[in-house]
C-alpha positions as MATLAB code, in Angstrom:
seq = 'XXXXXXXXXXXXXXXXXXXXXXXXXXXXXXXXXXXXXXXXXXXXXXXXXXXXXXXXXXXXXXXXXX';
ca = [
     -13.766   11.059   -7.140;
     -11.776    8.456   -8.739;
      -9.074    5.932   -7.692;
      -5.669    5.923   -8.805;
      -4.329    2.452   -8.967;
      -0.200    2.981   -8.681;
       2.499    0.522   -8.171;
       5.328    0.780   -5.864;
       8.473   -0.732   -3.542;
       7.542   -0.914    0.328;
       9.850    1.476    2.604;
       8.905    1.263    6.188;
       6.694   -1.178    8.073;
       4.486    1.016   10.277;
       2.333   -0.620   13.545;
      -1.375   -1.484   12.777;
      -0.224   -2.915    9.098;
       0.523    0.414    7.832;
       3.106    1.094    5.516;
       5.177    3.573    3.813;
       5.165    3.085   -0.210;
       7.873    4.974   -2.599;
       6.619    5.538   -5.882;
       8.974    7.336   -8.051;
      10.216    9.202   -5.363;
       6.999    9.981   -3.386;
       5.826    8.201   -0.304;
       2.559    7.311    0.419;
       0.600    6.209    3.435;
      -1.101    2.758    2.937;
      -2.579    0.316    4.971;
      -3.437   -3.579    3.714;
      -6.984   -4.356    2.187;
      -9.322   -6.402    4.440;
      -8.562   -9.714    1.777;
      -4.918   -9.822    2.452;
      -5.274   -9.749    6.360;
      -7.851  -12.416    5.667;
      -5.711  -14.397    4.193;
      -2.798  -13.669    5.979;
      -0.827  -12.448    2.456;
       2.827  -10.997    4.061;
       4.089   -8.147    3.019;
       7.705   -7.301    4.000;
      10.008   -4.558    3.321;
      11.568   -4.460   -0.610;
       8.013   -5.983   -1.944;
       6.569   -4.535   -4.946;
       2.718   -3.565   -4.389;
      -0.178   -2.302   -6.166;
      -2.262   -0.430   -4.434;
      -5.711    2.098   -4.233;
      -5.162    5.940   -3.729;
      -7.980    7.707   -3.544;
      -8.019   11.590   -4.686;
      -8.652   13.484   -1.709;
      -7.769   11.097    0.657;
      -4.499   10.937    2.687;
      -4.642    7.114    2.659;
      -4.114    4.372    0.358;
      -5.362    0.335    0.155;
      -2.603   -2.101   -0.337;
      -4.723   -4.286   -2.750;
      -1.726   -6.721   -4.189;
       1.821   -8.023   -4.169;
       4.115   -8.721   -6.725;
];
């Protein structure tokens, strides 16, 4: 399986870091990589993200912010 890296505009802050990212129209389900709660990177609402979608997985890894 590969990973799709996409890019995309936060929607919705979820609890437990989770987050709902638009991407053309499509939302996906991501949650923030273990580096940026590390380091305490904020992520608000209207913030451009990369982030890690695995094929076959219902999750993806919030890996950077633009």
């Amino acid at each position: 399986m590969s990973d799709e890296k996409l890019r995309g505009v936060i929607e919705e802050a979820l609890p437990n870091t989770q987050f709902r990212v638009s991407v053309e129209g499509t939302l996906y389900l991501c949650y923030l990589a273990g580096k940026m709660r590390h380091n305490r990177i904020m992520v608000a609402i209207g913030d451009c993200v990369e982030f890690v979608y695995p094929r076959g997985s219902s999750v993806g890894r919030i890996t950077r912010r633009f």
